[in-house]
N, CA, C and O atoms as a GROMACS GRO file, in nm:
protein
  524
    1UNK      N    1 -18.711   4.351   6.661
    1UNK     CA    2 -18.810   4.247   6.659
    1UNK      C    3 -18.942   4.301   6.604
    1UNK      O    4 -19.016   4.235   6.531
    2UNK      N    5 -18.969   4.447   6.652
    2UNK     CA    6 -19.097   4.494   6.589
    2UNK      C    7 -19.103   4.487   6.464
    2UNK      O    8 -19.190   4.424   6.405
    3UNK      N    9 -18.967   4.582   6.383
    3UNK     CA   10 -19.006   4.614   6.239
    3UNK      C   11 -19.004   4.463   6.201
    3UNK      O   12 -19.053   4.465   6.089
    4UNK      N   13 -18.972   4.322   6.233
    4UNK     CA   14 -18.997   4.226   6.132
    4UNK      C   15 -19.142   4.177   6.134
    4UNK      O   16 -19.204   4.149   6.032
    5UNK      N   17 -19.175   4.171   6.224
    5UNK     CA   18 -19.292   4.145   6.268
    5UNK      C   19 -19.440   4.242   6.176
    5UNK      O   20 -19.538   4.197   6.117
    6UNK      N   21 -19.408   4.344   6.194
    6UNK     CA   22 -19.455   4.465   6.085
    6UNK      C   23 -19.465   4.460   5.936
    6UNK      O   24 -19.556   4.499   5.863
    7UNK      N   25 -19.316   4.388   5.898
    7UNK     CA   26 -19.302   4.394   5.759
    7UNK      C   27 -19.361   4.256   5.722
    7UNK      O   28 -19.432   4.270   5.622
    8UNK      N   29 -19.359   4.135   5.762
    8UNK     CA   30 -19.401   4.016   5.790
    8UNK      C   31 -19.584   4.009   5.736
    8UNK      O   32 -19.646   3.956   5.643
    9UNK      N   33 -19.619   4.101   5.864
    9UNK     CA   34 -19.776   4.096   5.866
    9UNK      C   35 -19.810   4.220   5.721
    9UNK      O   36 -19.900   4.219   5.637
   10UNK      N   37 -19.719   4.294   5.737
   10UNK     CA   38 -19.771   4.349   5.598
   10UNK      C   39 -19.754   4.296   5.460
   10UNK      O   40 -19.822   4.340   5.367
   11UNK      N   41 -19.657   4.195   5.445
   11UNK     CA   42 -19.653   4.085   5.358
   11UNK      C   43 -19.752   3.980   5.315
   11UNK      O   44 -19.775   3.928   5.205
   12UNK      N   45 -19.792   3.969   5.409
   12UNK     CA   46 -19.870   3.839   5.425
   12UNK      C   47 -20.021   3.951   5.394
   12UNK      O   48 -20.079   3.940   5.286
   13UNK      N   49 -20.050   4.011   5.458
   13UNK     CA   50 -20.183   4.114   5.477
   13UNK      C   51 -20.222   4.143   5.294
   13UNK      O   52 -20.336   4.128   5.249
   14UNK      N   53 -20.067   4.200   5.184
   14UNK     CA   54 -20.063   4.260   5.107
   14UNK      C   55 -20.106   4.072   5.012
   14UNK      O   56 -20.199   4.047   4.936
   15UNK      N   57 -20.047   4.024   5.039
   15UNK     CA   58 -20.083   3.843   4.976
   15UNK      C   59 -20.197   3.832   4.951
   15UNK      O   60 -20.264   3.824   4.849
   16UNK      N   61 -20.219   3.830   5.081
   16UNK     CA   62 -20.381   3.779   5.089
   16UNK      C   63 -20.493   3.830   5.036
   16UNK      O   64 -20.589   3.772   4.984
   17UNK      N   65 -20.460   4.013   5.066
   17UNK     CA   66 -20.625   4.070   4.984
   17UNK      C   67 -20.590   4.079   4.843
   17UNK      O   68 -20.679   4.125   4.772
   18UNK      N   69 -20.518   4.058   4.804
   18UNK     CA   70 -20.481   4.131   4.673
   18UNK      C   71 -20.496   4.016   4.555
   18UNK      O   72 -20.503   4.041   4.435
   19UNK      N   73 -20.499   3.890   4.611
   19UNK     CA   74 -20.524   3.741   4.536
   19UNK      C   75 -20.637   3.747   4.476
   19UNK      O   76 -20.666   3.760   4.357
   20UNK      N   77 -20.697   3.737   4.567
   20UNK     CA   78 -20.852   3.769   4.438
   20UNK      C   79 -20.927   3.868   4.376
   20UNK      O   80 -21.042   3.855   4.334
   21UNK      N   81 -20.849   3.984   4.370
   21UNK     CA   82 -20.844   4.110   4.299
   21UNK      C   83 -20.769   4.109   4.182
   21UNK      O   84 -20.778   4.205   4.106
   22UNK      N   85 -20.697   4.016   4.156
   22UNK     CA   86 -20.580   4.004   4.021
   22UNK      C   87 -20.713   3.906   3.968
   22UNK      O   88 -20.691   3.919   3.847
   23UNK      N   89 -20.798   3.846   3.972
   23UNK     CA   90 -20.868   3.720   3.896
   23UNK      C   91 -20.907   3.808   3.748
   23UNK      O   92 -20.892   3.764   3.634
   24UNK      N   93 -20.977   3.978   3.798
   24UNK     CA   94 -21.032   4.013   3.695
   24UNK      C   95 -21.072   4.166   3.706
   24UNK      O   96 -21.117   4.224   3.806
   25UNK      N   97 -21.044   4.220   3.575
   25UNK     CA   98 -21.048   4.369   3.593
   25UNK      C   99 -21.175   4.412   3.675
   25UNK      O  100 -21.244   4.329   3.616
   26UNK      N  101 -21.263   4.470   3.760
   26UNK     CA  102 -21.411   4.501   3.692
   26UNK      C  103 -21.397   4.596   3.883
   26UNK      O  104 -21.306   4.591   3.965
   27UNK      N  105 -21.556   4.684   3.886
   27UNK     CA  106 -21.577   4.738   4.045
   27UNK      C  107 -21.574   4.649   4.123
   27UNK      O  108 -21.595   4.530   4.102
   28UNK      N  109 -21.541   4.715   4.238
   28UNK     CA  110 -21.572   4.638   4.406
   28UNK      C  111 -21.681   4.664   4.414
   28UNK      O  112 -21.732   4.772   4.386
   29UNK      N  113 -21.754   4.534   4.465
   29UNK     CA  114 -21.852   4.522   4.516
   29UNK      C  115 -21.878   4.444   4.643
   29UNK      O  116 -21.818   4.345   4.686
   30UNK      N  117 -21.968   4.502   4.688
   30UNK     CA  118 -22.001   4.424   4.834
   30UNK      C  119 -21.948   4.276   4.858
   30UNK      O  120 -21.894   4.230   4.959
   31UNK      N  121 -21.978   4.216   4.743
   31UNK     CA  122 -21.930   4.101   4.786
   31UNK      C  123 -21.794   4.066   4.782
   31UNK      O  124 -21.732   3.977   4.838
   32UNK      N  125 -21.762   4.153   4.704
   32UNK     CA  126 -21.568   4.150   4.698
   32UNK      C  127 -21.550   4.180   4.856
   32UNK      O  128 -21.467   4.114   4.918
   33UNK      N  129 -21.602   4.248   4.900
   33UNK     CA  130 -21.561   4.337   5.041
   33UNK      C  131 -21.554   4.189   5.170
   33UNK      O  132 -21.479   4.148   5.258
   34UNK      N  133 -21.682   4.156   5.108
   34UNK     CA  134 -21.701   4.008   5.261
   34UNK      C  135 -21.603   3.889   5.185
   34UNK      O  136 -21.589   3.778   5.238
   35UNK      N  137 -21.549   3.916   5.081
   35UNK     CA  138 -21.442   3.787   5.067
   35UNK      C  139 -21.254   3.812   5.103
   35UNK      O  140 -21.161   3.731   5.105
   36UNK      N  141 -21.262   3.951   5.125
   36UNK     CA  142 -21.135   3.950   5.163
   36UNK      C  143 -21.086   3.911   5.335
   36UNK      O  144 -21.132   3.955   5.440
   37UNK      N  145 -21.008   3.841   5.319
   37UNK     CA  146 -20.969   3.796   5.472
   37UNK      C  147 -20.871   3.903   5.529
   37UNK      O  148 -20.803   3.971   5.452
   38UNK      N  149 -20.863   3.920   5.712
   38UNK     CA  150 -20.811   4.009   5.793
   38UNK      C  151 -20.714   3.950   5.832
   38UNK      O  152 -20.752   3.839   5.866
   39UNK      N  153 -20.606   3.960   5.848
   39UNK     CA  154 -20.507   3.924   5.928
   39UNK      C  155 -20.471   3.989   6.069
   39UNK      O  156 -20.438   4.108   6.072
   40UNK      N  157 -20.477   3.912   6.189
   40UNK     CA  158 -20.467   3.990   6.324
   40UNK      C  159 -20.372   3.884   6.383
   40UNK      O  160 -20.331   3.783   6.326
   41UNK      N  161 -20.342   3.931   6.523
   41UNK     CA  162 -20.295   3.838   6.611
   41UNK      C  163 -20.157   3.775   6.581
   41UNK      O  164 -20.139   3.655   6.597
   42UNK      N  165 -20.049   3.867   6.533
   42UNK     CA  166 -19.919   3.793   6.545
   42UNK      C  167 -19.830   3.804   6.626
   42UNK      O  168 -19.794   3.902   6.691
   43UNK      N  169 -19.769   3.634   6.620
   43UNK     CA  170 -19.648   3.593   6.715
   43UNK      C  171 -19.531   3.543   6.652
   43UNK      O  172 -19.520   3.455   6.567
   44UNK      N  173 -19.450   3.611   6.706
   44UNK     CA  174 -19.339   3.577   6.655
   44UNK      C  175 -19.238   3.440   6.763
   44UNK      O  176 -19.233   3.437   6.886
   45UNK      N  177 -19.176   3.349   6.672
   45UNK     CA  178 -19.120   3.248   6.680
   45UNK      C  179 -19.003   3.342   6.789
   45UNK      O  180 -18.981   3.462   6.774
   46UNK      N  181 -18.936   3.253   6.899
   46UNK     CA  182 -18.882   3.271   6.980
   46UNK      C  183 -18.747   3.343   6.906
   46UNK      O  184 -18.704   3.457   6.923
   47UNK      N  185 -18.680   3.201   6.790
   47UNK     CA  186 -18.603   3.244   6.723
   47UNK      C  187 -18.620   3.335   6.591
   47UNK      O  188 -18.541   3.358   6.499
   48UNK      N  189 -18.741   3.376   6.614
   48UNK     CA  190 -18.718   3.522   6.527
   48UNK      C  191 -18.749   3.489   6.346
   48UNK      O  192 -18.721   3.563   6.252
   49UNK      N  193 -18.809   3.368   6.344
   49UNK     CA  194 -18.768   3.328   6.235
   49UNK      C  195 -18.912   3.306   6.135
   49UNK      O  196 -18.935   3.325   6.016
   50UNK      N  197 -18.964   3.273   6.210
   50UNK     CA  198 -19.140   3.238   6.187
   50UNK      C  199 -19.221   3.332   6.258
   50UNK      O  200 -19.176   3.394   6.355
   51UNK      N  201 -19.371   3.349   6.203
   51UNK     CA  202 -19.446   3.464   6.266
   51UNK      C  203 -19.584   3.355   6.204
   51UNK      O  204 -19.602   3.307   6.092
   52UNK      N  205 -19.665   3.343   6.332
   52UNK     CA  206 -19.839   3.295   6.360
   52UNK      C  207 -19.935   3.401   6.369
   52UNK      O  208 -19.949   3.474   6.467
   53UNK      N  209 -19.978   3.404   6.298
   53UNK     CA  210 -20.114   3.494   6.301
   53UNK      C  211 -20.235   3.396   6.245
   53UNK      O  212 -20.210   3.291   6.186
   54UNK      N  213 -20.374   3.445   6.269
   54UNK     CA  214 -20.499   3.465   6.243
   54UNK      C  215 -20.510   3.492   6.106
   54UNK      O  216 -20.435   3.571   6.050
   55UNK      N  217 -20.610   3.423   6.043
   55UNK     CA  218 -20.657   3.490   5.903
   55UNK      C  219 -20.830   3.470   5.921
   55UNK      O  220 -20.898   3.368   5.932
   56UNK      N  221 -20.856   3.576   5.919
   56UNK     CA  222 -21.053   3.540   5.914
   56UNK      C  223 -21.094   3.507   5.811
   56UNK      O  224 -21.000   3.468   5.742
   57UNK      N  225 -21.178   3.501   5.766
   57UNK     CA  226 -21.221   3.438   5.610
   57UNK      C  227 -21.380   3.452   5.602
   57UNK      O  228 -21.453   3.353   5.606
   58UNK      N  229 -21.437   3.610   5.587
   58UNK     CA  230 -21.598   3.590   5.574
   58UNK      C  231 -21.691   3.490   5.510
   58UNK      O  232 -21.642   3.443   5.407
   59UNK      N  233 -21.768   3.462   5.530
   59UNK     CA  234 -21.840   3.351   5.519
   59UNK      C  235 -22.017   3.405   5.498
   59UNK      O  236 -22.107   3.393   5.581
   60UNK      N  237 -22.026   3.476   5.334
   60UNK     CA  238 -22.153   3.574   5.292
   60UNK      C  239 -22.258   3.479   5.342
   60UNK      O  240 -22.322   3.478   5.448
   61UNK      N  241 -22.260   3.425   5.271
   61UNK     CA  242 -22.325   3.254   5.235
   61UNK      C  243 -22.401   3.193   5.350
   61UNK      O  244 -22.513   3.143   5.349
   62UNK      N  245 -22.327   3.207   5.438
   62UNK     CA  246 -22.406   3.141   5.569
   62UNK      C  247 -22.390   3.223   5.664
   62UNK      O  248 -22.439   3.197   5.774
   63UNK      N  249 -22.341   3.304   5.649
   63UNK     CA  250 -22.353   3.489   5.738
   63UNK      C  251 -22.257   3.444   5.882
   63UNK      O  252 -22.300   3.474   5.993
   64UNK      N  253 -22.137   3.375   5.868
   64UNK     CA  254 -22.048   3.338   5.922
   64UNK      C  255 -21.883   3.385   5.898
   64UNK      O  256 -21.861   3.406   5.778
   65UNK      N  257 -21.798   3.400   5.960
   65UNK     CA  258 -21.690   3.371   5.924
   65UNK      C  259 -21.600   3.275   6.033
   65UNK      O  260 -21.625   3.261   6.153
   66UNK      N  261 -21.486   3.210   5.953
   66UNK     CA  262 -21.382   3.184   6.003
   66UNK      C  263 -21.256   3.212   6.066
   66UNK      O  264 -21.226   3.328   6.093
   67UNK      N  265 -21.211   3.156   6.082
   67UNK     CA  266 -21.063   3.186   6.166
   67UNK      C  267 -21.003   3.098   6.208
   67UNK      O  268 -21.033   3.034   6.309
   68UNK      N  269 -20.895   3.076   6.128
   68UNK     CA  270 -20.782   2.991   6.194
   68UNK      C  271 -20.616   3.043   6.185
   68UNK      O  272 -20.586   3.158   6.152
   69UNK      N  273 -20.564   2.986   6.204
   69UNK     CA  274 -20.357   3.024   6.236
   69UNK      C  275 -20.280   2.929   6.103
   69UNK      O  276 -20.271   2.816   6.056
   70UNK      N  277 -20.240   3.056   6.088
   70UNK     CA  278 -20.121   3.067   5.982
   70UNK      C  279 -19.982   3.055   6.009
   70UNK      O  280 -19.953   3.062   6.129
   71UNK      N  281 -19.907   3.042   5.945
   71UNK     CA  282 -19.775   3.074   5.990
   71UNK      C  283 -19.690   3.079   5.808
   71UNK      O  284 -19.709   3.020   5.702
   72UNK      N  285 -19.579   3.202   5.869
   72UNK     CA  286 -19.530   3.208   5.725
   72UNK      C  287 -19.367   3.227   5.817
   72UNK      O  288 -19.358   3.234   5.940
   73UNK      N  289 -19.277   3.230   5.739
   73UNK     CA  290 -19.121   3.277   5.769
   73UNK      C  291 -19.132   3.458   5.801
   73UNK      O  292 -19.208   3.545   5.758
   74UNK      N  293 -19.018   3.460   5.894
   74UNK     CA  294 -19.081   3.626   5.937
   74UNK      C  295 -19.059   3.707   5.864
   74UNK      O  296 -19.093   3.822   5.891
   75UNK      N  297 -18.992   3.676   5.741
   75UNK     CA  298 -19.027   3.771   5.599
   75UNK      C  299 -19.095   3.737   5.525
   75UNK      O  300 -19.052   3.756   5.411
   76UNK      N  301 -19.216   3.678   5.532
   76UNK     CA  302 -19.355   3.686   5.464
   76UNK      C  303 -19.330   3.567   5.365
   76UNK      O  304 -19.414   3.546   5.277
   77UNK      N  305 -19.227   3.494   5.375
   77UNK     CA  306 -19.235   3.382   5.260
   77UNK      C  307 -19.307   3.237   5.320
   77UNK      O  308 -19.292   3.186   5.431
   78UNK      N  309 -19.377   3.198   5.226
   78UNK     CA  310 -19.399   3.077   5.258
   78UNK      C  311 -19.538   3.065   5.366
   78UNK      O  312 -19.546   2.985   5.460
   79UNK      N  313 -19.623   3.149   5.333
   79UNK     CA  314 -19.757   3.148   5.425
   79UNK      C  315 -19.836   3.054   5.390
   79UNK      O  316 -19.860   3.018   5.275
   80UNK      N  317 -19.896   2.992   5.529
   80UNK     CA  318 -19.963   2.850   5.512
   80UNK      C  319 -20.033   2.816   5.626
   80UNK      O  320 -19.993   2.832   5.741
   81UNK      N  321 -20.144   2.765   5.591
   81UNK     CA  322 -20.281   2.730   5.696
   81UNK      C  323 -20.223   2.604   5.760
   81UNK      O  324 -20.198   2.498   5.703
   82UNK      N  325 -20.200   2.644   5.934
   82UNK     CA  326 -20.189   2.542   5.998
   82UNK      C  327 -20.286   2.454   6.091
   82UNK      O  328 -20.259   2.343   6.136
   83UNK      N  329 -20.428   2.543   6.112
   83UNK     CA  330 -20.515   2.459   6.188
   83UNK      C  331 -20.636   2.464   6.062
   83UNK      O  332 -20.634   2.533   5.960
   84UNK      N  333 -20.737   2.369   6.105
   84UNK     CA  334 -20.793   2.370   6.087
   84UNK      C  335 -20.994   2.365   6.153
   84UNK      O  336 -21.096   2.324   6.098
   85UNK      N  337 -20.971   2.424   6.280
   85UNK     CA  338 -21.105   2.454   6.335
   85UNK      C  339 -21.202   2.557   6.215
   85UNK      O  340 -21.185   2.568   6.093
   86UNK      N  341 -21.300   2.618   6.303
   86UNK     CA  342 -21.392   2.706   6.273
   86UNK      C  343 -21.352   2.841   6.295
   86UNK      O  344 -21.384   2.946   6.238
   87UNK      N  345 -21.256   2.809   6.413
   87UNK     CA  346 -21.265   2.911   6.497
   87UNK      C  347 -21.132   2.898   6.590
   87UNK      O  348 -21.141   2.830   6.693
   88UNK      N  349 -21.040   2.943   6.565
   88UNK     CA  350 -20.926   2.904   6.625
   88UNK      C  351 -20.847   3.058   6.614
   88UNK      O  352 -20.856   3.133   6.517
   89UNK      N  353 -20.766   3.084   6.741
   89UNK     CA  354 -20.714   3.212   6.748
   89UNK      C  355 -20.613   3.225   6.836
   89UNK      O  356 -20.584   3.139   6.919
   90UNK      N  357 -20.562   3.321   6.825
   90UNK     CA  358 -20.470   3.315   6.983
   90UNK      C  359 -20.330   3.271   7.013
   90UNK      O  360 -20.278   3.280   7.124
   91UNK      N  361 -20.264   3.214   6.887
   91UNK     CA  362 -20.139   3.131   6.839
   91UNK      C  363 -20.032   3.229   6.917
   91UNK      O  364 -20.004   3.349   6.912
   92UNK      N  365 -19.978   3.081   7.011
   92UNK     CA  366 -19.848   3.145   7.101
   92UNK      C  367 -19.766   3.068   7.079
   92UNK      O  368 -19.804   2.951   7.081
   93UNK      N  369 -19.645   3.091   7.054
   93UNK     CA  370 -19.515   2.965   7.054
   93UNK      C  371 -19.498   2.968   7.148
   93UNK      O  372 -19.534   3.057   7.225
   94UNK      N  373 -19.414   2.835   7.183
   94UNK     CA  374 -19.395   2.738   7.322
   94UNK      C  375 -19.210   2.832   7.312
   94UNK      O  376 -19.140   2.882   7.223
   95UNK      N  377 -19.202   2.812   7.462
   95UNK     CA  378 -19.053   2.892   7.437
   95UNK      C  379 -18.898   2.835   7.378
   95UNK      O  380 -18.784   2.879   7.371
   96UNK      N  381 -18.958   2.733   7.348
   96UNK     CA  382 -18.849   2.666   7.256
   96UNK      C  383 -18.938   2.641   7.094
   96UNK      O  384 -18.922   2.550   7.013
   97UNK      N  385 -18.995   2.711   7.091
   97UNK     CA  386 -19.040   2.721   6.944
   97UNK      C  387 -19.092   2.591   6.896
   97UNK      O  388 -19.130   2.575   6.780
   98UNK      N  389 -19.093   2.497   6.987
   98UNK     CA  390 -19.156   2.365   6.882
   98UNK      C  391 -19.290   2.324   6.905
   98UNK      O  392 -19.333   2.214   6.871
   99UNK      N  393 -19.380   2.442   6.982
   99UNK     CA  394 -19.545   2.385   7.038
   99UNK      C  395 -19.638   2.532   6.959
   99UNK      O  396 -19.594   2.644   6.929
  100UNK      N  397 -19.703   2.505   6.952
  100UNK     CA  398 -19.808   2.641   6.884
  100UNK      C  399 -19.954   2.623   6.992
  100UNK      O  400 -20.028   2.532   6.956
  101UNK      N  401 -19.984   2.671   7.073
  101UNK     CA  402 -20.074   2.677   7.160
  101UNK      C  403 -20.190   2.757   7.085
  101UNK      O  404 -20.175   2.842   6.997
  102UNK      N  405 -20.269   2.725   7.122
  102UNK     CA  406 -20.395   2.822   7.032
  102UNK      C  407 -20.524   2.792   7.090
  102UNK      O  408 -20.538   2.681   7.140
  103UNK      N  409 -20.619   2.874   7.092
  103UNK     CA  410 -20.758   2.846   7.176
  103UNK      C  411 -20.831   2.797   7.066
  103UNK      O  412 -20.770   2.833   6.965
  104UNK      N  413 -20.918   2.742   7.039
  104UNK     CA  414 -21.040   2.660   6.922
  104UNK      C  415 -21.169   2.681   7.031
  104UNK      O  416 -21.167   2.645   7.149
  105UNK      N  417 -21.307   2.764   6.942
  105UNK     CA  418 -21.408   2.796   6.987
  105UNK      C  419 -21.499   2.707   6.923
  105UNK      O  420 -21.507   2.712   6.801
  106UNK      N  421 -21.569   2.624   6.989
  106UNK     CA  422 -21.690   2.534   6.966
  106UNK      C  423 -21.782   2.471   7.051
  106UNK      O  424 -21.764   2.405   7.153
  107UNK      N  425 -21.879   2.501   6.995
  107UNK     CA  426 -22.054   2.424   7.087
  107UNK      C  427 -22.008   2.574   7.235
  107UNK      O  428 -22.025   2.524   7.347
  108UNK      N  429 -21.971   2.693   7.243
  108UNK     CA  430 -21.999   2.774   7.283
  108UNK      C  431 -21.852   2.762   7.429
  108UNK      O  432 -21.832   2.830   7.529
  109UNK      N  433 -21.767   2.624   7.361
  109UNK     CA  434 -21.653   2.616   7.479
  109UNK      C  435 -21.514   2.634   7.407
  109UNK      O  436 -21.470   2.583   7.304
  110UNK      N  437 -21.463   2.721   7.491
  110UNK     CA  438 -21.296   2.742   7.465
  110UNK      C  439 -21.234   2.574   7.474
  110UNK      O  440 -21.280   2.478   7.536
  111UNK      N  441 -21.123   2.584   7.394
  111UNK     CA  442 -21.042   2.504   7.400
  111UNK      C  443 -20.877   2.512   7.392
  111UNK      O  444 -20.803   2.539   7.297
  112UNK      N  445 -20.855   2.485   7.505
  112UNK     CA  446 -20.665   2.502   7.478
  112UNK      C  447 -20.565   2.377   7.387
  112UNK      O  448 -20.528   2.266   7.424
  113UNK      N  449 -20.542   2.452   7.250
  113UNK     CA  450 -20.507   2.297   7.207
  113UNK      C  451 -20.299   2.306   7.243
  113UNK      O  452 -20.229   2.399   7.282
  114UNK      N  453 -20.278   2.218   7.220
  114UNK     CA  454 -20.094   2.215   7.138
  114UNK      C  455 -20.047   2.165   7.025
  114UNK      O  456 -20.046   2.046   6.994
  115UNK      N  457 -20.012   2.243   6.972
  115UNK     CA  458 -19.956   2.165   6.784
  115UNK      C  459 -19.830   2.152   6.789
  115UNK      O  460 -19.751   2.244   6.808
  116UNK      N  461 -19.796   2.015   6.771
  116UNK     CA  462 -19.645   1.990   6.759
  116UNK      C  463 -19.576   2.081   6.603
  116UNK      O  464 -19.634   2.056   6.498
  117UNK      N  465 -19.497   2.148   6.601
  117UNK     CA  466 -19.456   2.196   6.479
  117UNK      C  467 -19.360   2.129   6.383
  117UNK      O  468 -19.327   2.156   6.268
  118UNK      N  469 -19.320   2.018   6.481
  118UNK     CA  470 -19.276   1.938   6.368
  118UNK      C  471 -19.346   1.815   6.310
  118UNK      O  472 -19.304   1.719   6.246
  119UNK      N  473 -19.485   1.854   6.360
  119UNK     CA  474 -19.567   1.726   6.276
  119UNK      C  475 -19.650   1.653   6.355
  119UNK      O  476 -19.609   1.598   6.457
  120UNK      N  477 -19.770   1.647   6.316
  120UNK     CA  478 -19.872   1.580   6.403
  120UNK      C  479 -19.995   1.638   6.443
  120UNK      O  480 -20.023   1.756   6.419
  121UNK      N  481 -20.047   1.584   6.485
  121UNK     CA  482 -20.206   1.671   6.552
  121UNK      C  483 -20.246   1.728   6.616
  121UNK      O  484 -20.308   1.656   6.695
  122UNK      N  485 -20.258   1.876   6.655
  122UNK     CA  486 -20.282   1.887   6.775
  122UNK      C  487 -20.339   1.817   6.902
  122UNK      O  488 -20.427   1.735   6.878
  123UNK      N  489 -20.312   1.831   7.010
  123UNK     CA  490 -20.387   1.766   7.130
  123UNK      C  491 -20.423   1.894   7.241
  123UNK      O  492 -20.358   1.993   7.273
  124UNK      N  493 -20.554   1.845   7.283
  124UNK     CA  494 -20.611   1.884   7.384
  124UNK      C  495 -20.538   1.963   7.511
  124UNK      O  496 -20.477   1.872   7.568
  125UNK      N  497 -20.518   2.058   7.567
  125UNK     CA  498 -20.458   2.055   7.649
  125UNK      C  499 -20.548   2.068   7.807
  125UNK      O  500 -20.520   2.018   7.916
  126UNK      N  501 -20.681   2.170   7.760
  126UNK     CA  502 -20.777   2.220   7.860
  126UNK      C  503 -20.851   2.260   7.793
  126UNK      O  504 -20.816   2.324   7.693
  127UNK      N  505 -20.996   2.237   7.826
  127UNK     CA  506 -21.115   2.318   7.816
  127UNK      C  507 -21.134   2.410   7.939
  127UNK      O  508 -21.154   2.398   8.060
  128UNK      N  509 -21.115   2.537   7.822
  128UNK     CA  510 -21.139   2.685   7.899
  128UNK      C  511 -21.265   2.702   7.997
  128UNK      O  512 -21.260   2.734   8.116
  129UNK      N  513 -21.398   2.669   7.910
  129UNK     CA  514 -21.523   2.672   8.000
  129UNK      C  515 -21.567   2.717   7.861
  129UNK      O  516 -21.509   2.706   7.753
  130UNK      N  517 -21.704   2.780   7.897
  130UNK     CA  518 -21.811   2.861   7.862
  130UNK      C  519 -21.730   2.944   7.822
  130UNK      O  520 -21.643   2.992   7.894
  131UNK      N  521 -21.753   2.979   7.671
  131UNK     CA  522 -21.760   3.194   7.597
  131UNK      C  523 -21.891   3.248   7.620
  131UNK      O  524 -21.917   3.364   7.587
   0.00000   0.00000   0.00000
């Protein structure tokens, strides 16, 4: 279960920074540095099949970044933005694989959401409190 999980996030990790480094020959520069996104925080699908992680996304511009949950197949195919907060992290599958639980940070309060994975909107489940 580890090594897929491993090879997965290093798939997806190797995707992601390396996209806007192919645009054009030339040095790294600082600002190349605050546009590459981190990948943290993966879960793997009960059945082994899908893997949720985190992608941050610096934000020079307004001296912010993002974060929301991804999900790709657990061999790195097919990676794709599934929430859309500010600030969203924490992606757990439900133990039958069809709920994506995830916390969303806003106005300074946790939020417990649920994402149906076969379609639909997340819903509310609990507000955490105060971060």
């Amino acid at each position: 279960m580890i090594p897929v999980m491993k090879n997965a996030a290093l798939s997806i990790a190797i995707v992601l920074v390396s996209l806007p480094l192919f645009a054009q020959k030339r040095a790294f520069t600082i600002e190349d540095f605050y546009r590459v996104r981190t990948v943290s925080e993966l879960a793997l699908s009960p059945d082994q099949q899908r893997v949720a992680f985190t992608v941050a996304t610096p934000d020079l511009r307004h001296g912010k970044r993002t974060t929301r949950i991804w999900m790709a197949g657990a061999d790195g195919a097919d990676p794709h933005q599934v929430t859309s907060g500010d600030t969203d992290s924490e992606g757990a599958f439900s133990p039958d694989g069809r709920w994506l639980a995830f916390i969303r940070l806003k106005d300074s309060l946790s939020t417990l959401y649920l994402l149906p994975l076969g379609g639909g909107e997340p819903r509310v489940l609990t507000i955490c409190g105060r971060s």
